[in-house]
N, CA, C and O atoms as a GROMACS GRO file, in nm:
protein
  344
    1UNK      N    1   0.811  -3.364   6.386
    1UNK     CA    2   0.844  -3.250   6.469
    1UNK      C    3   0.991  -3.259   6.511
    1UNK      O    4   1.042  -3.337   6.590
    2UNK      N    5   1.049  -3.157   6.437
    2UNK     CA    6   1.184  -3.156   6.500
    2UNK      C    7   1.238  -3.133   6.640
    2UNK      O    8   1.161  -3.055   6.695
    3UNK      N    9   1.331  -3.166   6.717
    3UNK     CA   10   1.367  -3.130   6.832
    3UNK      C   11   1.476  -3.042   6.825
    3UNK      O   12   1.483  -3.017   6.704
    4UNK      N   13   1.586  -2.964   6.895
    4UNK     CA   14   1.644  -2.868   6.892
    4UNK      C   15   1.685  -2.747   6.970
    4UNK      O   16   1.635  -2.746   7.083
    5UNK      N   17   1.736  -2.679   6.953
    5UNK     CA   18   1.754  -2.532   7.084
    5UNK      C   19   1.694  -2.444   7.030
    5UNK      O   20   1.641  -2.484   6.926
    6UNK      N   21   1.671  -2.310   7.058
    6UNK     CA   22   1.607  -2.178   6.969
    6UNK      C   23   1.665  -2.105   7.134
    6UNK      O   24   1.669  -2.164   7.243
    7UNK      N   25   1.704  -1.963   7.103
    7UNK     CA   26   1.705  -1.863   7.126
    7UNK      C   27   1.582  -1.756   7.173
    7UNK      O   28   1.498  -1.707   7.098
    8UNK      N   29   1.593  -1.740   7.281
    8UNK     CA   30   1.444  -1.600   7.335
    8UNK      C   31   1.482  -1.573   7.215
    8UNK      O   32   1.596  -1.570   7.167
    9UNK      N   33   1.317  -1.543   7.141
    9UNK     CA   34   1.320  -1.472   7.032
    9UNK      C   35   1.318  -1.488   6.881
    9UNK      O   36   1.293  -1.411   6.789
   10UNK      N   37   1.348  -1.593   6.886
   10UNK     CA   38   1.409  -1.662   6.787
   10UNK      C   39   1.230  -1.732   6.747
   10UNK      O   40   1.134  -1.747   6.823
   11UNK      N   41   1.246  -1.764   6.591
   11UNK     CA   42   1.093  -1.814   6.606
   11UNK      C   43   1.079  -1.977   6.542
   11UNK      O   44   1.123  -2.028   6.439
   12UNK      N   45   1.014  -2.019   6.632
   12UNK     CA   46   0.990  -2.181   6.618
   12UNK      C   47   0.905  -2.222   6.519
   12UNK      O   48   0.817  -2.136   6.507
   13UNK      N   49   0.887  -2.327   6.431
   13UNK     CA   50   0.777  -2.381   6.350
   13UNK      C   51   0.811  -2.519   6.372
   13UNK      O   52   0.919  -2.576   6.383
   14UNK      N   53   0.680  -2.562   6.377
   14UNK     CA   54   0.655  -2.717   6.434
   14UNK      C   55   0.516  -2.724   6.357
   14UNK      O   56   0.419  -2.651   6.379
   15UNK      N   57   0.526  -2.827   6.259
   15UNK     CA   58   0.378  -2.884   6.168
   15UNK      C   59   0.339  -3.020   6.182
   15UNK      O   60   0.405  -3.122   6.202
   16UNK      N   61   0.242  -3.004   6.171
   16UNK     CA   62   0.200  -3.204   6.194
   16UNK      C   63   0.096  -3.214   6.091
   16UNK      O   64   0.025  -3.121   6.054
   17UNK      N   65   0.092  -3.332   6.048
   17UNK     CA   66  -0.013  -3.388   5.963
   17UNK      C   67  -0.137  -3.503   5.985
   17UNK      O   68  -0.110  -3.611   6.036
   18UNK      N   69  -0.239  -3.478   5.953
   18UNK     CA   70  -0.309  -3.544   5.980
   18UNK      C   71  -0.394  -3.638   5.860
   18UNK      O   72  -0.449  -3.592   5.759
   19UNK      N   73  -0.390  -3.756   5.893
   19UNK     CA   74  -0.471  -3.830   5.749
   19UNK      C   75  -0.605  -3.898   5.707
   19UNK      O   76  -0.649  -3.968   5.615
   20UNK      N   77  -0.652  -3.830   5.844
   20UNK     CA   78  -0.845  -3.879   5.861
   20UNK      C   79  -0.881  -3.701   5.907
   20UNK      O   80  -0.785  -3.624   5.899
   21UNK      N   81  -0.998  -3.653   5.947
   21UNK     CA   82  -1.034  -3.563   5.962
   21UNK      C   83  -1.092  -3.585   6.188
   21UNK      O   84  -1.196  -3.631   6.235
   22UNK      N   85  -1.021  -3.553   6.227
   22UNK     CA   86  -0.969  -3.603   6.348
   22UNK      C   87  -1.013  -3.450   6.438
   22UNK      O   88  -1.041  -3.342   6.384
   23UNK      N   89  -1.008  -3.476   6.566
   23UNK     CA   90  -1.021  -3.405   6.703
   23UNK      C   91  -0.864  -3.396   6.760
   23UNK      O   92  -0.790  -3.490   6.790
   24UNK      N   93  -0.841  -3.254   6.766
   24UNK     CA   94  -0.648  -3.300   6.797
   24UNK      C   95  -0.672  -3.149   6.907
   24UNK      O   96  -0.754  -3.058   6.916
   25UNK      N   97  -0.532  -3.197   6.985
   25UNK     CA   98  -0.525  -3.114   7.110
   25UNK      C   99  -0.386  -3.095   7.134
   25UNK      O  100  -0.323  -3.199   7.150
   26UNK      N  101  -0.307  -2.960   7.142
   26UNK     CA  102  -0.165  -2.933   7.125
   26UNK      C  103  -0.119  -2.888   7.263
   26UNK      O  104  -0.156  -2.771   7.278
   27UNK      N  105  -0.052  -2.934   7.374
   27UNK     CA  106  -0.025  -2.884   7.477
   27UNK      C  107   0.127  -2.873   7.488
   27UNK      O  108   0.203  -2.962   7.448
   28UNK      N  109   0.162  -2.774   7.536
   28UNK     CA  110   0.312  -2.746   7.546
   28UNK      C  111   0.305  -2.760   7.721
   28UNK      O  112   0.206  -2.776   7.792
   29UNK      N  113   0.429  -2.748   7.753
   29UNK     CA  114   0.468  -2.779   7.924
   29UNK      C  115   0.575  -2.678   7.884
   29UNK      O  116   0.624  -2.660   7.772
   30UNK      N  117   0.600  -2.620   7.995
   30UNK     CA  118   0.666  -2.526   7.990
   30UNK      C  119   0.760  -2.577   8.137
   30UNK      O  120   0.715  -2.642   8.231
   31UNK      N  121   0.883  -2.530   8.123
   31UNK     CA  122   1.010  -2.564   8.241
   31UNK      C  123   0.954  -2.568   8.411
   31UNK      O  124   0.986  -2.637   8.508
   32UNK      N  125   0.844  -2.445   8.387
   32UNK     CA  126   0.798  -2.431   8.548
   32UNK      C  127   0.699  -2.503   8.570
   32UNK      O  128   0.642  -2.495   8.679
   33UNK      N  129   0.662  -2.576   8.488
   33UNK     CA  130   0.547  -2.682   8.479
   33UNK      C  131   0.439  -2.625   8.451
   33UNK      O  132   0.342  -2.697   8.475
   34UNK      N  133   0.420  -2.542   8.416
   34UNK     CA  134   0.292  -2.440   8.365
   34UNK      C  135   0.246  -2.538   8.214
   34UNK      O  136   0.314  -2.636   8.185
   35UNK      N  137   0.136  -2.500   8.137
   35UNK     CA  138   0.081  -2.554   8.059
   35UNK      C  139   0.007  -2.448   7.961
   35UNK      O  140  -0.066  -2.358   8.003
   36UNK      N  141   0.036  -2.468   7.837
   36UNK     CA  142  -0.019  -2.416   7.743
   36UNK      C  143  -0.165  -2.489   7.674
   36UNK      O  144  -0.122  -2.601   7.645
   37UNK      N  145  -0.265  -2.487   7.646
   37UNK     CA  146  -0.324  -2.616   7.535
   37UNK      C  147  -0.382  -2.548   7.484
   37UNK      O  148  -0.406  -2.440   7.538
   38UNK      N  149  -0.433  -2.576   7.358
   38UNK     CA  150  -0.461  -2.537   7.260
   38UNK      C  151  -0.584  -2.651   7.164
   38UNK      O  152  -0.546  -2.737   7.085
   39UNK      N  153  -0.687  -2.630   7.187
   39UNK     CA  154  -0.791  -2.732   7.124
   39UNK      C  155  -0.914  -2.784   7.246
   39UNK      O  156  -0.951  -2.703   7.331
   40UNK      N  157  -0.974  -2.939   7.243
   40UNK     CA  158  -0.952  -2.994   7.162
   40UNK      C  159  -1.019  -2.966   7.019
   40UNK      O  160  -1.132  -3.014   7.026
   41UNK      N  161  -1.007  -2.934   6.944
   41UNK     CA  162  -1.057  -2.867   6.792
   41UNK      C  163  -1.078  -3.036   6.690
   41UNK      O  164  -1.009  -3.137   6.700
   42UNK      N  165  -1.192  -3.013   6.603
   42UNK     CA  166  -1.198  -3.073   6.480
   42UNK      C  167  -1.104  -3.019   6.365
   42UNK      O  168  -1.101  -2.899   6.336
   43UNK      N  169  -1.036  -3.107   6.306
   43UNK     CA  170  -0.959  -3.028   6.200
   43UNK      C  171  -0.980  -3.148   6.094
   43UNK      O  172  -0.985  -3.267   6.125
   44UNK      N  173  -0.994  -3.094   5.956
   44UNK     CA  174  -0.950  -3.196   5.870
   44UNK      C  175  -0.854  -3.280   5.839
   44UNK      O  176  -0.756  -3.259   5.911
   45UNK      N  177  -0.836  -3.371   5.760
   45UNK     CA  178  -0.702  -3.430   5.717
   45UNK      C  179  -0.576  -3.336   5.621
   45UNK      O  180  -0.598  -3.319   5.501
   46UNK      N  181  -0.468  -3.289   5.676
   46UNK     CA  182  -0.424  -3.194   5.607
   46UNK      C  183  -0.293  -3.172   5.647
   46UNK      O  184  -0.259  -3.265   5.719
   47UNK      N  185  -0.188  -3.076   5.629
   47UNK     CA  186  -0.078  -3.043   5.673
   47UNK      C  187  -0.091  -2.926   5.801
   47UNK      O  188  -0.194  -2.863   5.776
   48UNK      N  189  -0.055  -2.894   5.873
   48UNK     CA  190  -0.068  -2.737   5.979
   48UNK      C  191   0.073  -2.758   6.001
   48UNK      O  192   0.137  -2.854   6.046
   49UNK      N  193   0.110  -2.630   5.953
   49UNK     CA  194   0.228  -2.504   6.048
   49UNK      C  195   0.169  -2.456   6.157
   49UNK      O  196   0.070  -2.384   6.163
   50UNK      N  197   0.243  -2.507   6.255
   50UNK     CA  198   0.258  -2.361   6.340
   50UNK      C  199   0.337  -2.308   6.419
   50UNK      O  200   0.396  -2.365   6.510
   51UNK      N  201   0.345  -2.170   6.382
   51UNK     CA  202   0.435  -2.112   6.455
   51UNK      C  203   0.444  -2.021   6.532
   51UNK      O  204   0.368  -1.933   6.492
   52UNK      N  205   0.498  -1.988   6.626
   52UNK     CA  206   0.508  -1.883   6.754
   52UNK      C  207   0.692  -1.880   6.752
   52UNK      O  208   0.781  -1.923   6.679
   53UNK      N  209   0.682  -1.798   6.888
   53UNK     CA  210   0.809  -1.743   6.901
   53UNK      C  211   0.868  -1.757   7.082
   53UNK      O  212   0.820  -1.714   7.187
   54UNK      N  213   0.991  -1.839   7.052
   54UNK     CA  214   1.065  -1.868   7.203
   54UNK      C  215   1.061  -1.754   7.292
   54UNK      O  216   1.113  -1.647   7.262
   55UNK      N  217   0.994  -1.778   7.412
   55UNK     CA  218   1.000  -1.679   7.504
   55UNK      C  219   1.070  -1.724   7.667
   55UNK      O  220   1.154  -1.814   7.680
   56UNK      N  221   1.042  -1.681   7.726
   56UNK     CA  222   1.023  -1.709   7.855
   56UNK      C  223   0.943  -1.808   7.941
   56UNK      O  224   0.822  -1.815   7.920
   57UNK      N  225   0.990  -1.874   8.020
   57UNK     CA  226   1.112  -1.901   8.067
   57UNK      C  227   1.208  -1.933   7.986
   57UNK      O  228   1.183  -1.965   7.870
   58UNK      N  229   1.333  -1.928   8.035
   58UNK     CA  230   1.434  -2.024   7.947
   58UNK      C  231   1.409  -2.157   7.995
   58UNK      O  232   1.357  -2.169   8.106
   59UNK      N  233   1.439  -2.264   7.924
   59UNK     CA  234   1.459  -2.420   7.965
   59UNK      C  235   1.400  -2.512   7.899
   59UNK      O  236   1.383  -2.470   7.784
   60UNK      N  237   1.349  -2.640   7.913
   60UNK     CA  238   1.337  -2.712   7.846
   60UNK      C  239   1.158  -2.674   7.802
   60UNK      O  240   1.101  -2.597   7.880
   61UNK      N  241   1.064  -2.738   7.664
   61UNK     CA  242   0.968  -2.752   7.657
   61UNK      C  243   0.956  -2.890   7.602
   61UNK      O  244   1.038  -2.956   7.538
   62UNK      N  245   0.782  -2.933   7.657
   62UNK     CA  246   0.811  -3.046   7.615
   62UNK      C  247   0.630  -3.033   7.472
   62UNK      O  248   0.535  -2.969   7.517
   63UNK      N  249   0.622  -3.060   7.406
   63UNK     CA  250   0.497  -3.046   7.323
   63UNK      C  251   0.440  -3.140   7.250
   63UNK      O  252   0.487  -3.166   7.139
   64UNK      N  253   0.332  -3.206   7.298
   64UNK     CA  254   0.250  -3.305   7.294
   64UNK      C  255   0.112  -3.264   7.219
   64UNK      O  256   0.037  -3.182   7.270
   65UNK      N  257   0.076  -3.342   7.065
   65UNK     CA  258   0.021  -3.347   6.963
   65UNK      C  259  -0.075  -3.467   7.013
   65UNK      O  260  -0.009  -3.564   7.048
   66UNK      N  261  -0.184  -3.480   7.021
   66UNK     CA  262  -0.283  -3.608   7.092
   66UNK      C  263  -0.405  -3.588   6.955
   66UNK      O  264  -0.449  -3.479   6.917
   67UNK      N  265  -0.443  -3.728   6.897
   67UNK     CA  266  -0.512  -3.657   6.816
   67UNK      C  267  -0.664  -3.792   6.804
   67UNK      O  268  -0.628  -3.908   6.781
   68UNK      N  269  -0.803  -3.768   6.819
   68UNK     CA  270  -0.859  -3.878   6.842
   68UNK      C  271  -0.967  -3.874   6.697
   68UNK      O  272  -0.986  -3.774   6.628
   69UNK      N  273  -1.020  -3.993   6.678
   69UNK     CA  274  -1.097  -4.030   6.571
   69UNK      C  275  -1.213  -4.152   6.610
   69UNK      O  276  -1.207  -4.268   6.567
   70UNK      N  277  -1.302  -4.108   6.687
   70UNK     CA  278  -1.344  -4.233   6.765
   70UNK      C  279  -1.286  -4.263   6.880
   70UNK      O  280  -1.254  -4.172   6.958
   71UNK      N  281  -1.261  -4.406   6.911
   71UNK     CA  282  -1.221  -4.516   7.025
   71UNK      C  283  -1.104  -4.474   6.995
   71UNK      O  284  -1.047  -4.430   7.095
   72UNK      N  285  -1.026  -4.466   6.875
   72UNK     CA  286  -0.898  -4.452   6.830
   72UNK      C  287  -0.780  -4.357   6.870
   72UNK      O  288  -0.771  -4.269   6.784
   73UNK      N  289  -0.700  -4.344   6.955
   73UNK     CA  290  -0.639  -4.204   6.979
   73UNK      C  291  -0.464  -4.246   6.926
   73UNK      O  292  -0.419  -4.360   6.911
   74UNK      N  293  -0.388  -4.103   6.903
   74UNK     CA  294  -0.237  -4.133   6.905
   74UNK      C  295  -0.193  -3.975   6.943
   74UNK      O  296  -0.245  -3.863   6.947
   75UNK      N  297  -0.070  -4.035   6.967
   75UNK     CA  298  -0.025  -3.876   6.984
   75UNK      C  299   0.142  -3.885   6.923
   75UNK      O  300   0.179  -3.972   6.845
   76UNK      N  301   0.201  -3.812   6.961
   76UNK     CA  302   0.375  -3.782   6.935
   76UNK      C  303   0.388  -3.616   7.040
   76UNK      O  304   0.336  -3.506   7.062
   77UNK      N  305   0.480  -3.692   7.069
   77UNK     CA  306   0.572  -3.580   7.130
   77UNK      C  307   0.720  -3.507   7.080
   77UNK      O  308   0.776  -3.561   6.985
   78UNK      N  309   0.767  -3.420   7.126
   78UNK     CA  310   0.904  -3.336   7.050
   78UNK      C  311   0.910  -3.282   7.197
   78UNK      O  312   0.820  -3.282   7.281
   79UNK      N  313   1.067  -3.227   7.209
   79UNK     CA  314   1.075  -3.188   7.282
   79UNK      C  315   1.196  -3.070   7.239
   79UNK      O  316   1.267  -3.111   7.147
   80UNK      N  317   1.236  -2.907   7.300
   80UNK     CA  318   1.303  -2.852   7.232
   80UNK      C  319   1.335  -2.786   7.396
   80UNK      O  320   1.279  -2.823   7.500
   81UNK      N  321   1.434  -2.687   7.382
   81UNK     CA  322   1.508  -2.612   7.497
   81UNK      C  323   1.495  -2.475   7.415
   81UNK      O  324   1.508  -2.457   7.294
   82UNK      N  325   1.470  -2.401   7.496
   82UNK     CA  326   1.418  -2.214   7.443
   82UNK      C  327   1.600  -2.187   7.586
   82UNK      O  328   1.613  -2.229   7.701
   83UNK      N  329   1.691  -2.111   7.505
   83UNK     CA  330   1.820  -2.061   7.581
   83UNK      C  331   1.839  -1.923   7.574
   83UNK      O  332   1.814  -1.872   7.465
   84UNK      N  333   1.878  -1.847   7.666
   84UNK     CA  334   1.877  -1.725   7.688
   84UNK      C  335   2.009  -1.655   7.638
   84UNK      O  336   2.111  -1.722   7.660
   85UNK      N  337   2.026  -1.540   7.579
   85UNK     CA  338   2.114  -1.509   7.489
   85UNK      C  339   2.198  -1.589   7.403
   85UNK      O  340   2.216  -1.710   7.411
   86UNK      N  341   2.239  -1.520   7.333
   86UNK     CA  342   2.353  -1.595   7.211
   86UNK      C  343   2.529  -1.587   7.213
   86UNK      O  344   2.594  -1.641   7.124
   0.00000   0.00000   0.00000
């Protein structure tokens, strides 16, 4: 997951891979401390895009990939800044 700036508007893609067939959970944090999540979902072992588009607020995000298989858990984090005009 790359890190980086983007522009309101501008559209983000962030993919992760997975190499067992796993329980994964995608939460973004947003600048005002608000929270996005997304899961926790079964997914296979595979590649995922995904993408959305920088909005509001402006400021930093931080987006945390947690992914479990059993007892077993890992995660990775990225972190990117969404900036208001160009």
């Amino acid at each position: 997951m790359p890190d980086g700036s983007y522009y309101i508007g501008e559209t983000i893609l962030i993919s992760f891979s997975i190499n067992v067939n796993a329980t994964v959970r995608l939460t973004v944090i947003k600048p005002d401390g608000t929270t996005l999540t997304d899961g926790p979902e079964n997914l296979a072992a595979g590649v995922y895009p995904l993408t959305f588009q920088a909005g509001y607020p402006p400021g930093q995000r931080v987006v945390v990939l947690e992914a479990w298989v059993g007892d077993q858990h890992a995660s990775d984090t990225v972190v990117f800044t969404v900036l208001e005009g160009e």
